[in-house]
FIKOLZA-1660 file (N, C-alpha, C; in steps of 0.1 Angstrom, whole numbers, plus 5000, padded with zeros to 4 digits):
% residues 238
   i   px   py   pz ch aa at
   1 5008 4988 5000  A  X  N
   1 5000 5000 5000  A  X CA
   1 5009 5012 5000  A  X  C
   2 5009 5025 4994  A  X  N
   2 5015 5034 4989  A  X CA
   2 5006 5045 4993  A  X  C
   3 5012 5047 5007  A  X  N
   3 5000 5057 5019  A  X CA
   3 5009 5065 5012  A  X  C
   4 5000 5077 5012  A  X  N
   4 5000 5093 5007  A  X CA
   4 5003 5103 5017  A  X  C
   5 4988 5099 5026  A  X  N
   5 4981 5107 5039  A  X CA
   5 4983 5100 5046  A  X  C
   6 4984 5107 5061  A  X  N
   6 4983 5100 5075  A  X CA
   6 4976 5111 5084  A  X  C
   7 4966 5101 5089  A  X  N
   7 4961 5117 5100  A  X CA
   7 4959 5109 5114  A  X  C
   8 4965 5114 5124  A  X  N
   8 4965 5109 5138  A  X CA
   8 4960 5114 5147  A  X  C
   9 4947 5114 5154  A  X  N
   9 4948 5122 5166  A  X CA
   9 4942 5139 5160  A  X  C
  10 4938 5136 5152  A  X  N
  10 4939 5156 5144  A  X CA
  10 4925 5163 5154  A  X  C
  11 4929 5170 5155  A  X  N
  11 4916 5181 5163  A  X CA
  11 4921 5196 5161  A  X  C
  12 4908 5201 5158  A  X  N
  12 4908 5221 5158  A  X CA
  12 4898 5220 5162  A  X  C
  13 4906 5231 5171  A  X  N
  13 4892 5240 5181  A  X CA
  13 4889 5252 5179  A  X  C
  14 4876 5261 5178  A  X  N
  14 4878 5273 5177  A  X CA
  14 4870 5277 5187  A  X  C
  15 4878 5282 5203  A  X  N
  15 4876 5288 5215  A  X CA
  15 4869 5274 5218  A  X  C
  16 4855 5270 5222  A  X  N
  16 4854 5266 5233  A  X CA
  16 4845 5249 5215  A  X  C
  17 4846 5257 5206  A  X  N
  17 4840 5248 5200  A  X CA
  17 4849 5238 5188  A  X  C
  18 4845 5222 5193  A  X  N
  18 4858 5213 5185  A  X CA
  18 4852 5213 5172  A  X  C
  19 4853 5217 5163  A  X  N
  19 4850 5215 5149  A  X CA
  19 4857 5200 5145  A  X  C
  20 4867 5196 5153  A  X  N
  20 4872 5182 5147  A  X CA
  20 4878 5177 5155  A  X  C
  21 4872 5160 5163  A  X  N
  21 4874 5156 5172  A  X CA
  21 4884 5144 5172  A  X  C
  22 4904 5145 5173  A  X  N
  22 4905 5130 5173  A  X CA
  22 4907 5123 5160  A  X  C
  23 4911 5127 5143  A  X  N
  23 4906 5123 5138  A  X CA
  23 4916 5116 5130  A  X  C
  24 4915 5102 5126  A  X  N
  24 4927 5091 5124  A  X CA
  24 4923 5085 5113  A  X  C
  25 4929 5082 5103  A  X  N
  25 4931 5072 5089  A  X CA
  25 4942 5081 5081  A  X  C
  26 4940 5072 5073  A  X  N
  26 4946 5070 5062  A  X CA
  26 4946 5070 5048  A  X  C
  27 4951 5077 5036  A  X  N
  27 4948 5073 5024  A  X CA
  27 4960 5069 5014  A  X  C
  28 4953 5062 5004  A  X  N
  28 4969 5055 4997  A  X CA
  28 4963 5064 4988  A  X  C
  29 4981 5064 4979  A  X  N
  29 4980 5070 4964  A  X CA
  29 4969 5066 4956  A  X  C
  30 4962 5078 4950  A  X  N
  30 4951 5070 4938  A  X CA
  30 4941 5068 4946  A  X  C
  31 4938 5075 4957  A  X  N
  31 4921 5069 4967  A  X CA
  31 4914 5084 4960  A  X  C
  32 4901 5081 4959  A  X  N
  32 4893 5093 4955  A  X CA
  32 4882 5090 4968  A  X  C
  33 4887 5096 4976  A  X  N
  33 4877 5096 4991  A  X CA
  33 4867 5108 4991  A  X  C
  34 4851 5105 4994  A  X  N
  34 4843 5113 4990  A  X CA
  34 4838 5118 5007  A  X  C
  35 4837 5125 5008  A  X  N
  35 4836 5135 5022  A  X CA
  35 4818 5137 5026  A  X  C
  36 4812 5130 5032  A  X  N
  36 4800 5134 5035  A  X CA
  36 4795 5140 5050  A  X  C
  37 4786 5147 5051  A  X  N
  37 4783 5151 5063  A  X CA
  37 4772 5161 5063  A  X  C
  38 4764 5164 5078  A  X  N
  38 4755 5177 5074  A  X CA
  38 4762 5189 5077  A  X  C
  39 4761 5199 5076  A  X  N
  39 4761 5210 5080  A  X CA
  39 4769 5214 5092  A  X  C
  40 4783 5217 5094  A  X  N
  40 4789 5222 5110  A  X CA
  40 4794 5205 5112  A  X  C
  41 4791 5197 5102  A  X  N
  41 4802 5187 5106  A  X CA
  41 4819 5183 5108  A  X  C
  42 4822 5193 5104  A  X  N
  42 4840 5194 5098  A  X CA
  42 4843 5194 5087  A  X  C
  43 4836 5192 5080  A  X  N
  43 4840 5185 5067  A  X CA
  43 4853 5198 5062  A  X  C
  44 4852 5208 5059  A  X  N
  44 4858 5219 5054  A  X CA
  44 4868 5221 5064  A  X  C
  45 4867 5221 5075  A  X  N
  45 4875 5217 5086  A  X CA
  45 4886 5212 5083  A  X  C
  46 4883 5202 5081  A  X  N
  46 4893 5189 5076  A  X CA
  46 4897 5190 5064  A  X  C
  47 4891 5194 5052  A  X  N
  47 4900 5196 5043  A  X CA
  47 4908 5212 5043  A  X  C
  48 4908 5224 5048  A  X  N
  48 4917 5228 5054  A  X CA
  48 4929 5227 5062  A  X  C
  49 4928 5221 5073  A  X  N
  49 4939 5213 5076  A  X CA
  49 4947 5207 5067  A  X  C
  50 4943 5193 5060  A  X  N
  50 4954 5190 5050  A  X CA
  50 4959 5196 5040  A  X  C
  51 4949 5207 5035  A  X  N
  51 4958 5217 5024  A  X CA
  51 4967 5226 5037  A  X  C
  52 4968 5225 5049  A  X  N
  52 4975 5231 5054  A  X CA
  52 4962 5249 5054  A  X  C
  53 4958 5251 5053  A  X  N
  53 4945 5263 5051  A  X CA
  53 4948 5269 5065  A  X  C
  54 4947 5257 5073  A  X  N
  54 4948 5259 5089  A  X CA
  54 4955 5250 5096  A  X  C
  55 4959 5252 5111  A  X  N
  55 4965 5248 5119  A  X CA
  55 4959 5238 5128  A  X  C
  56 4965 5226 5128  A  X  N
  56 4955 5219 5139  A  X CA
  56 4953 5227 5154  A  X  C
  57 4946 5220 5161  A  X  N
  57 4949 5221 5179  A  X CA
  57 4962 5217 5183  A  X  C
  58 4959 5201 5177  A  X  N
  58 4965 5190 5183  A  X CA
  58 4963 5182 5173  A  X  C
  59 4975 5170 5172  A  X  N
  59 4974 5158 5164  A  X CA
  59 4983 5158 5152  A  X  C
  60 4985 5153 5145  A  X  N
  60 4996 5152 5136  A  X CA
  60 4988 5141 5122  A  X  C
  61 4998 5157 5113  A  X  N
  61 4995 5152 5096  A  X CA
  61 5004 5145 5091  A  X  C
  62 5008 5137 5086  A  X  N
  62 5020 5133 5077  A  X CA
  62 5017 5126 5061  A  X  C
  63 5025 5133 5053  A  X  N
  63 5028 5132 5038  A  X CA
  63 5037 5125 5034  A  X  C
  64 5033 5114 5032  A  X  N
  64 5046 5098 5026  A  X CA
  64 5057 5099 5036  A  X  C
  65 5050 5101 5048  A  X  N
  65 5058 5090 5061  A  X CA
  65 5066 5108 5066  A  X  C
  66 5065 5118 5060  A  X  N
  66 5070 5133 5069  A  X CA
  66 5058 5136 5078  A  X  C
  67 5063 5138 5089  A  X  N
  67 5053 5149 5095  A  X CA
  67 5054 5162 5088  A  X  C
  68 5035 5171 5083  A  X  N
  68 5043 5181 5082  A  X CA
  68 5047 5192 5085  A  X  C
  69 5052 5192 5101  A  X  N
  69 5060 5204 5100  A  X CA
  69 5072 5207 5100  A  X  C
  70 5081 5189 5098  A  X  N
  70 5089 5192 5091  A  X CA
  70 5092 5192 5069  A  X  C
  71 5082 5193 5070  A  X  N
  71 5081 5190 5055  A  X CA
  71 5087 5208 5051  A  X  C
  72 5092 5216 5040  A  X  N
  72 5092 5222 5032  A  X CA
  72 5080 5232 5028  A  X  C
  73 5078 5237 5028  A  X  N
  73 5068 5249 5023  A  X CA
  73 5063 5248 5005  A  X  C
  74 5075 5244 5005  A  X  N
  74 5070 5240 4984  A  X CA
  74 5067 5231 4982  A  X  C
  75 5061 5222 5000  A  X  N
  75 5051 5213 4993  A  X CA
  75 5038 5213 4988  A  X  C
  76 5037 5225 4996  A  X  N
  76 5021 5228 4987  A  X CA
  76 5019 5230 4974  A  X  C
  77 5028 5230 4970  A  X  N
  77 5031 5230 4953  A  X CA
  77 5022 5216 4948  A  X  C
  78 5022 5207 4956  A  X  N
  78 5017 5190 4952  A  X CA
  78 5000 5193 4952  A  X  C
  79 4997 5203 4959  A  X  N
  79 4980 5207 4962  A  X CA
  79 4974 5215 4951  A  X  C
  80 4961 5209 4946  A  X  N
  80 4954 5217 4941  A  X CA
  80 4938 5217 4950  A  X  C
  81 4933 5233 4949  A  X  N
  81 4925 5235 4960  A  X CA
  81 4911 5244 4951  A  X  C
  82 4903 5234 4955  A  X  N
  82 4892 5239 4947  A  X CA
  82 4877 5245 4962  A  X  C
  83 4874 5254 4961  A  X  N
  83 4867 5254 4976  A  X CA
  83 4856 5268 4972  A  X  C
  84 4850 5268 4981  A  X  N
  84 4837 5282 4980  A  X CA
  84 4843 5293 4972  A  X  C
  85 4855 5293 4973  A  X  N
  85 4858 5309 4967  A  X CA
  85 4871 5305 4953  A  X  C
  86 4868 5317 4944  A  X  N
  86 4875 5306 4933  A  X CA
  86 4887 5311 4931  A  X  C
  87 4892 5324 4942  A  X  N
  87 4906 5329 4938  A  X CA
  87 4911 5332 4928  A  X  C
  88 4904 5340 4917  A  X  N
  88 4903 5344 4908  A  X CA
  88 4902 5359 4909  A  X  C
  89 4911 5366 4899  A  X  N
  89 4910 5381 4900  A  X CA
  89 4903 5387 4884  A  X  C
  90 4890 5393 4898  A  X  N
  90 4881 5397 4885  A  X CA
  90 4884 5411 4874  A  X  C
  91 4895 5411 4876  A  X  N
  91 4899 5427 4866  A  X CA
  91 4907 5418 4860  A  X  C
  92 4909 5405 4857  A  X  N
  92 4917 5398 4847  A  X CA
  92 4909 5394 4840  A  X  C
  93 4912 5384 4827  A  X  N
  93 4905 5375 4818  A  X CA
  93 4910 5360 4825  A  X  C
  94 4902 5350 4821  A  X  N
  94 4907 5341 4826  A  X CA
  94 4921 5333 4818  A  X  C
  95 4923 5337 4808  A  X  N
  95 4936 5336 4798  A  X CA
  95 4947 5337 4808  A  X  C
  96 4948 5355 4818  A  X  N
  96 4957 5362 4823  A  X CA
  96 4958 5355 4838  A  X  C
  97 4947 5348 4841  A  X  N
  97 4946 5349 4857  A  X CA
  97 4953 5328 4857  A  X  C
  98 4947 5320 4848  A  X  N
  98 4957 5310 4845  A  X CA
  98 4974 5312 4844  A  X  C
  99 4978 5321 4830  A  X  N
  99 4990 5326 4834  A  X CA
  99 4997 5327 4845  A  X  C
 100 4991 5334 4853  A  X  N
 100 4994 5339 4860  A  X CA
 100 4996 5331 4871  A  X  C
 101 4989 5326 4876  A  X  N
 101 4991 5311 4888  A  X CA
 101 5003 5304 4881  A  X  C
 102 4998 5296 4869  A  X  N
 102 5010 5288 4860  A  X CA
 102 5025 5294 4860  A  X  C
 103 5024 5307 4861  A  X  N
 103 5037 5314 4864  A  X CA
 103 5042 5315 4878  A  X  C
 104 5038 5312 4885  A  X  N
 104 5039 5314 4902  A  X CA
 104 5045 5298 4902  A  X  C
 105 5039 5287 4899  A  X  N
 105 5042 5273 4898  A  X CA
 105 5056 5270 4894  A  X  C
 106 5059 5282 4882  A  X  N
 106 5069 5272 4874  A  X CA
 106 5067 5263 4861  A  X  C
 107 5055 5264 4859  A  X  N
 107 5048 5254 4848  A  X CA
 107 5057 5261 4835  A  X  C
 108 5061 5249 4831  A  X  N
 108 5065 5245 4819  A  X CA
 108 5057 5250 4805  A  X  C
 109 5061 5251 4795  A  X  N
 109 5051 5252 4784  A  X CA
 109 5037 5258 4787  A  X  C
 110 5035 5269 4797  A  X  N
 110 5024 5273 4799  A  X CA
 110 5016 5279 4792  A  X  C
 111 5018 5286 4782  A  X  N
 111 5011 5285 4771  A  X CA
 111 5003 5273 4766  A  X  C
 112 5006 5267 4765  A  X  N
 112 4998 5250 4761  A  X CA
 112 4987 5248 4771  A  X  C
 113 4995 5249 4782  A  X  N
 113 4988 5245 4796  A  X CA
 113 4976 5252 4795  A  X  C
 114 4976 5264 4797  A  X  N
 114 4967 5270 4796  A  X CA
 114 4953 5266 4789  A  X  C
 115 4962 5268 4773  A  X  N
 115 4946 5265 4766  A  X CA
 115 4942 5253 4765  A  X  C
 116 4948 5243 4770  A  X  N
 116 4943 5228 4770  A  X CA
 116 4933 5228 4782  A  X  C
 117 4936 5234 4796  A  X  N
 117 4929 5237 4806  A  X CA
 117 4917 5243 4799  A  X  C
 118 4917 5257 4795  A  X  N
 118 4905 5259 4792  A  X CA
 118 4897 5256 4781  A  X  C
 119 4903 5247 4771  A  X  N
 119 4894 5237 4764  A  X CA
 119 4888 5229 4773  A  X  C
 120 4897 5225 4780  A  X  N
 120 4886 5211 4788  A  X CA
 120 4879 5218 4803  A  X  C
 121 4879 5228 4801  A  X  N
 121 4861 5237 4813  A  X CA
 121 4855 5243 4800  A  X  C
 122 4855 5239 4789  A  X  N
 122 4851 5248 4778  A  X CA
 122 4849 5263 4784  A  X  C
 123 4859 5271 4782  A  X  N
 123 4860 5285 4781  A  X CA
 123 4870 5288 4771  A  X  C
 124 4875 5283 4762  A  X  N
 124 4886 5287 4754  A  X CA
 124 4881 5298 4745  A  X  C
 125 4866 5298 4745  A  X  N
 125 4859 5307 4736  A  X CA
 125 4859 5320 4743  A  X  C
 126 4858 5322 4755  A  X  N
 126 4857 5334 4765  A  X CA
 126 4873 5336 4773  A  X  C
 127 4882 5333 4768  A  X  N
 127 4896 5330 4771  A  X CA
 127 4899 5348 4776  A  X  C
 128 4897 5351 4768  A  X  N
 128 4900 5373 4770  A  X CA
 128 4892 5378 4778  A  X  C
 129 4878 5370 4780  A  X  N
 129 4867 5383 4787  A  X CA
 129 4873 5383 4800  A  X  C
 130 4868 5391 4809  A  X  N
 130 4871 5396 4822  A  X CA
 130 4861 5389 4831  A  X  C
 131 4868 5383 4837  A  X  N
 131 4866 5372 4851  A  X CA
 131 4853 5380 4855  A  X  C
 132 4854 5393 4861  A  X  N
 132 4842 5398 4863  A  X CA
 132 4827 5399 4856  A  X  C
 133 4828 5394 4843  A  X  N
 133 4816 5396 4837  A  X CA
 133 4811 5376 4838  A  X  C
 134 4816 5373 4837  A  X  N
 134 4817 5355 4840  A  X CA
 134 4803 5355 4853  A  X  C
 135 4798 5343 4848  A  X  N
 135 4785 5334 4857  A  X CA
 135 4791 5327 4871  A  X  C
 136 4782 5323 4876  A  X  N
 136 4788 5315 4886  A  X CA
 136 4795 5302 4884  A  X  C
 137 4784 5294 4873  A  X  N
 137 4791 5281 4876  A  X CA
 137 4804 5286 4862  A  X  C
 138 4810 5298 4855  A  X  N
 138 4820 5294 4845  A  X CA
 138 4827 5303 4854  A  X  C
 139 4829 5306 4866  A  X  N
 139 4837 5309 4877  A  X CA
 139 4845 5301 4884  A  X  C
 140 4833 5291 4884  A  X  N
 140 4838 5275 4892  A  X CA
 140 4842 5266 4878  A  X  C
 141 4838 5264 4872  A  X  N
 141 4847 5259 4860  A  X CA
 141 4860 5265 4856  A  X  C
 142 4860 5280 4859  A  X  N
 142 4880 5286 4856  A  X CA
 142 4884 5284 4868  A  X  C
 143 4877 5280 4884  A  X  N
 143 4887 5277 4892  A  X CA
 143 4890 5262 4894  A  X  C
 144 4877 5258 4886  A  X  N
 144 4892 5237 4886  A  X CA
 144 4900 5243 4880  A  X  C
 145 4902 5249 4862  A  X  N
 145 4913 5249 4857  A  X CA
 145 4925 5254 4865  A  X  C
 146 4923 5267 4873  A  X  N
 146 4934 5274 4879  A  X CA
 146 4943 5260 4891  A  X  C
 147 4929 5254 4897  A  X  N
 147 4936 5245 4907  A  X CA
 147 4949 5233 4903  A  X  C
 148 4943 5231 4887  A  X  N
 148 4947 5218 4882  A  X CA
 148 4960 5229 4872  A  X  C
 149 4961 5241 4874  A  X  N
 149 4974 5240 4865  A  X CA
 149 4986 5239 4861  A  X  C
 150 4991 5231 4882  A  X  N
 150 5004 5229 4883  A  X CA
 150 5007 5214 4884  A  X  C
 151 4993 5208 4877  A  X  N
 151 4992 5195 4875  A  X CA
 151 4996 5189 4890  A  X  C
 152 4988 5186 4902  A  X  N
 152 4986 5185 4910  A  X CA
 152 4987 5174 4913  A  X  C
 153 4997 5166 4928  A  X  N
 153 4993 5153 4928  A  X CA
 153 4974 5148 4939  A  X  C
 154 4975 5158 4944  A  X  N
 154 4966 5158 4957  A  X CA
 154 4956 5168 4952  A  X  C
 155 4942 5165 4950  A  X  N
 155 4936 5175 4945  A  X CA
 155 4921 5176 4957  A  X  C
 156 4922 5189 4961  A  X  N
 156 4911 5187 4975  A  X CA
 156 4897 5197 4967  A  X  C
 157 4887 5193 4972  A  X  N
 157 4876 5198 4969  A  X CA
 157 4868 5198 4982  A  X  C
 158 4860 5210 4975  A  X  N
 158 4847 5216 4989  A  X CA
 158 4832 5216 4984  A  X  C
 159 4829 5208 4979  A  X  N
 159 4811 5211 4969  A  X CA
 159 4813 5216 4960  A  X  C
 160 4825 5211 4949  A  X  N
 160 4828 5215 4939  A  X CA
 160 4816 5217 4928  A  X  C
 161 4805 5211 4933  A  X  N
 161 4793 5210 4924  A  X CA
 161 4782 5222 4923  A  X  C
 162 4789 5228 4936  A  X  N
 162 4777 5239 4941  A  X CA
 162 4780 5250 4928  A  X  C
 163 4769 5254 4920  A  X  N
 163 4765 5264 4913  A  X CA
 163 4766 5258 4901  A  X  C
 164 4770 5249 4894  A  X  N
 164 4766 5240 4885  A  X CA
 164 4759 5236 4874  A  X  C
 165 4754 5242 4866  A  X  N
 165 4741 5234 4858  A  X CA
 165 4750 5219 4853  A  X  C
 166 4737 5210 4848  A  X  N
 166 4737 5200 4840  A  X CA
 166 4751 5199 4830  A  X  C
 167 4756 5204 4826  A  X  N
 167 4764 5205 4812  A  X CA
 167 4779 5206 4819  A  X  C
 168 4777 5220 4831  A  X  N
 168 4786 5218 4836  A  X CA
 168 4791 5211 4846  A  X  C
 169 4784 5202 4854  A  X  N
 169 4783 5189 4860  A  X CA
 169 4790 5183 4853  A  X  C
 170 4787 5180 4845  A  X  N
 170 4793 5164 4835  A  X CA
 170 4807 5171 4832  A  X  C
 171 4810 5178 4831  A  X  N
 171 4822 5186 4828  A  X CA
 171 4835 5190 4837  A  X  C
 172 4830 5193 4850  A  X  N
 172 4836 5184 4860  A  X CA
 172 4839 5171 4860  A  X  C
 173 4826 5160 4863  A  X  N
 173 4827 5150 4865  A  X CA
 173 4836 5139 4855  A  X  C
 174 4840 5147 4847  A  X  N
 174 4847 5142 4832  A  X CA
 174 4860 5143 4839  A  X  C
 175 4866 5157 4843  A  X  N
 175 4878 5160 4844  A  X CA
 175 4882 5150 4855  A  X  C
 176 4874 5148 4868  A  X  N
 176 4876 5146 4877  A  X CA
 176 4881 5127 4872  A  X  C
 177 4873 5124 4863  A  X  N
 177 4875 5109 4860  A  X CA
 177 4890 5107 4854  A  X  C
 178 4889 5119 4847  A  X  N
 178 4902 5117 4841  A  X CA
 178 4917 5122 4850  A  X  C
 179 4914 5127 4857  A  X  N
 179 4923 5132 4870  A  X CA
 179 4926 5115 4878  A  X  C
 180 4913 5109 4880  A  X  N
 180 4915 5096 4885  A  X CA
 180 4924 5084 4881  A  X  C
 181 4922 5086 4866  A  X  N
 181 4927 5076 4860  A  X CA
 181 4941 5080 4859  A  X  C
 182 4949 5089 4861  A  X  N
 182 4960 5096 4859  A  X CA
 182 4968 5096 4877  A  X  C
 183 4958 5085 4883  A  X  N
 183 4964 5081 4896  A  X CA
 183 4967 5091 4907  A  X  C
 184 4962 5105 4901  A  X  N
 184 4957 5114 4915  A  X CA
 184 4951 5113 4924  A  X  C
 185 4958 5116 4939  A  X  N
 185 4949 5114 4948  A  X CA
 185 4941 5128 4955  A  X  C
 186 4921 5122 4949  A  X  N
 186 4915 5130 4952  A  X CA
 186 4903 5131 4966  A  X  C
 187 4903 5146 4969  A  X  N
 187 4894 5142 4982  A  X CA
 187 4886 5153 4983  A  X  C
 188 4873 5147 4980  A  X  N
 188 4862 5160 4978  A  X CA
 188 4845 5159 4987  A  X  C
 189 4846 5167 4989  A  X  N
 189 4833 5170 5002  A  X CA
 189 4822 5177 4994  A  X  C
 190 4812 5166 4996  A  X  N
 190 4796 5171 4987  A  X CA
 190 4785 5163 4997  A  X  C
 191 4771 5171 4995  A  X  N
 191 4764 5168 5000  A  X CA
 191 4753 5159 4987  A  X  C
 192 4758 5161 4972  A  X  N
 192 4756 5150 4966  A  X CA
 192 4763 5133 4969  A  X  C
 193 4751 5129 4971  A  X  N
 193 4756 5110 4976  A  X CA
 193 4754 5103 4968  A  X  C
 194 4748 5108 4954  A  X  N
 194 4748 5093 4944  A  X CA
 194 4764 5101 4936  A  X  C
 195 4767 5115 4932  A  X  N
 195 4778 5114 4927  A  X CA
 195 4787 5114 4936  A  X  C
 196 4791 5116 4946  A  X  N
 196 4800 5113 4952  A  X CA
 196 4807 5099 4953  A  X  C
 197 4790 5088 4957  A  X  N
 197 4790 5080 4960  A  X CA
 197 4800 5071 4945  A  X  C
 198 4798 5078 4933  A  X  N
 198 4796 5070 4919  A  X CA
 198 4812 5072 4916  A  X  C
 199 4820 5084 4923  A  X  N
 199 4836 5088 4919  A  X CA
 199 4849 5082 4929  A  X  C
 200 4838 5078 4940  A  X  N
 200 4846 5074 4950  A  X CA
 200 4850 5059 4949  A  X  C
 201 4865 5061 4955  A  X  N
 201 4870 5044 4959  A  X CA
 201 4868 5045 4975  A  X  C
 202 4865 5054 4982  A  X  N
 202 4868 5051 4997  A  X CA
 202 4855 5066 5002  A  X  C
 203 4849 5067 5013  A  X  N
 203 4840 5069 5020  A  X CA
 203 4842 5075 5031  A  X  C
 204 4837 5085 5035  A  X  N
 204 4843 5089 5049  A  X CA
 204 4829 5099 5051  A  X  C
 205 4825 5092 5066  A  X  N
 205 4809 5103 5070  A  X CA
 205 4815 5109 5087  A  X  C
 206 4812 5127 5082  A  X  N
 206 4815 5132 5099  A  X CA
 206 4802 5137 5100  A  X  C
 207 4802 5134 5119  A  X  N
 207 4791 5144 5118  A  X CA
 207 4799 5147 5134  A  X  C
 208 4796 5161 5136  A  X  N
 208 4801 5169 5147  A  X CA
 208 4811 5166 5152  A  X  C
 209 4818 5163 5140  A  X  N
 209 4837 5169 5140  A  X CA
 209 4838 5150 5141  A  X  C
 210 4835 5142 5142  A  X  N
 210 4839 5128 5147  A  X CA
 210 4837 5124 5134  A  X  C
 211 4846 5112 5131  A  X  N
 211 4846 5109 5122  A  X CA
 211 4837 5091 5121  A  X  C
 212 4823 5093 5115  A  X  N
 212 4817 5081 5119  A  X CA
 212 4819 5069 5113  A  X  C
 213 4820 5073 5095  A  X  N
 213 4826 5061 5090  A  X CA
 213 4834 5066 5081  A  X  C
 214 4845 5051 5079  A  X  N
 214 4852 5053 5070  A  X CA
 214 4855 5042 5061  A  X  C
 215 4850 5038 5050  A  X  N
 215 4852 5024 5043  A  X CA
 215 4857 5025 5028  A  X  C
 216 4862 5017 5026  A  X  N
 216 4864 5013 5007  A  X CA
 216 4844 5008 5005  A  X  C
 217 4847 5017 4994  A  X  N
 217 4833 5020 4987  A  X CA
 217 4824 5007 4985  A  X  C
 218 4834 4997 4981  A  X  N
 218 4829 4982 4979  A  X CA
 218 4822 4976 4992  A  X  C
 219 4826 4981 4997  A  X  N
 219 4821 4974 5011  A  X CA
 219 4805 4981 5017  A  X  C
 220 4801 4993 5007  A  X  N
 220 4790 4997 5007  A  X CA
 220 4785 4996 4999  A  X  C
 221 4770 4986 4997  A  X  N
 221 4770 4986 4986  A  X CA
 221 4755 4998 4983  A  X  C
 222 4758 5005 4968  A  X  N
 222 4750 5015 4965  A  X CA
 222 4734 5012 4964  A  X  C
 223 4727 5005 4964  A  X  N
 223 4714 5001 4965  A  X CA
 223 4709 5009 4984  A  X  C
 224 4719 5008 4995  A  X  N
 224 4720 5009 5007  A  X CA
 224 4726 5020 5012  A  X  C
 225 4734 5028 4998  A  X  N
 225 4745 5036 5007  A  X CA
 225 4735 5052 5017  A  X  C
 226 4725 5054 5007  A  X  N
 226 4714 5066 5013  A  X CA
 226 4712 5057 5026  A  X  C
 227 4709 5052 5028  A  X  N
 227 4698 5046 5043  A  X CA
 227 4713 5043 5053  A  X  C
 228 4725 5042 5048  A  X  N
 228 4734 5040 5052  A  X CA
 228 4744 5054 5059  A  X  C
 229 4742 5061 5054  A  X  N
 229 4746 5075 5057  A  X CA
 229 4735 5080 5064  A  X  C
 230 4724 5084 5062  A  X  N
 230 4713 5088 5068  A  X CA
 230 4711 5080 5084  A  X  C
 231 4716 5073 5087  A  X  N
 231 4718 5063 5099  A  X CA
 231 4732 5063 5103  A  X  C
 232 4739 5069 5097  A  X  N
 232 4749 5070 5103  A  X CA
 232 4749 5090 5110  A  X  C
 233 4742 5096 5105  A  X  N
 233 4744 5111 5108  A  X CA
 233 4736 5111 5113  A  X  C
 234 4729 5102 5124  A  X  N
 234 4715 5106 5131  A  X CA
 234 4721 5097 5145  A  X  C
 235 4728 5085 5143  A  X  N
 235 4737 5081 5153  A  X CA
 235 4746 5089 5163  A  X  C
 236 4743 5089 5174  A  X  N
 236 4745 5097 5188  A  X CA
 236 4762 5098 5190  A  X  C
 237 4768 5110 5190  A  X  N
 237 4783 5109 5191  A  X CA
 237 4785 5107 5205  A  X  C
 238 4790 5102 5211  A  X  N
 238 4795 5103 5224  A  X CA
 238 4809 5105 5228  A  X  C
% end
């Protein structure tokens, strides 16, 4: 097994309230672990932390066997971070504002980079316009591309789906496939359960910072997984 992640013990508190209690596993290279929970469960919590976003309490992260704070700072270089806000600057074009990250990375041939990214969020057609005149969901379509421009081995997501129509759904859910097969390890938090359920190899349900389950997807099978989650977030933390 070719562990990636290690999480031991992890807890954040903020003042008197634990947003994440304790929290321990593991993920190998190439797991697409799908993040479920209600509302004020941690979920964002926790993927903060591993992009490093924030600081634990207490408890310890480690990255292919480093703890990290002794890891390097250019490791975050390995993260791509897709989340509520798309870190995009709207007095740019999205042409300029890819550049522009891709330049901060070091990316190679970024020219290419670029327009291959925004062929595949289809925007190559709106490449010049200014970020600010842009919709919601082709905001969240130029921030996968920005996330994915340093070709990322770790790719974290936060409801990547939120603002979305139909077309651009599948358009994610495309890249995302193809990010998989290319043996990235992804980890994304949605309150969709049949797509989550349908991208995932591995499973993980919090509710009030605890972490209730955590399984390889096979081991749930999808006929059960709703009645299975829904029973698991209504289950008494103690």
């Amino acid at each position: 097994m070719n562990e990636i992640i290690k999480v031991k013990n992890l807890t954040k508190r903020f003042g008197e309230n634990v947003a994440l209690n304790r929290a321990t596993f593991s993920i190998s290279r190439g797991d697409f672990v799908s993040i479920f929970g209600p509302n004020g469960a941690g979920k964002s919590t926790l993927l903060k932390l591993l992009s490093t976003q924030i600081r634990p309490t207490d408890g310890d992260i480690f990255y292919n066997g480093t703890k990290l704070a002794d890891i390097s700072s250019d490791f975050r270089k390995c993260f791509g971070v897709i989340s509520h806000q798309p870190f995009l600057y709207e007095n740019m074009s999205a042409y300029e504002n890819l550049k522009f990250y891709g330049s901060l990375y070091g990316v190679e041939n970024l020219e290419d980079r670029v327009n291959e990214l925004l062929k595949s969020v289809e925007l190559i057609g709106r490449k010049h316009d200014m970020v600010k005149n842009y919709s919601r969901g082709m905001l969240q379509r130029l921030s996968i591309a920005r996330a994915l421009i340093h070709d990322p081995d770790i790719i974290f997501l936060d409801e990547p789906y939120t603002g979305l129509d139909q077309h651009a759904s599948n358009i994610l859910t495309n890249i995302l496939k193809s990010q998989f097969d290319k043996n990235k390890t992804i980890l994304m938090i949605t309150h969709n359960l049949q797509k989550g359920y349908e991208l995932a190899t591995k499973i993980m349900i919090l509710n009030k910072g605890e972490i209730m389950l955590y399984e390889d997807k096979d081991l749930l099978p999808s006929t059960e997984f709703e009645d299975i989650y829904l029973s698991t977030v209504t289950a008494v933390v103690k």
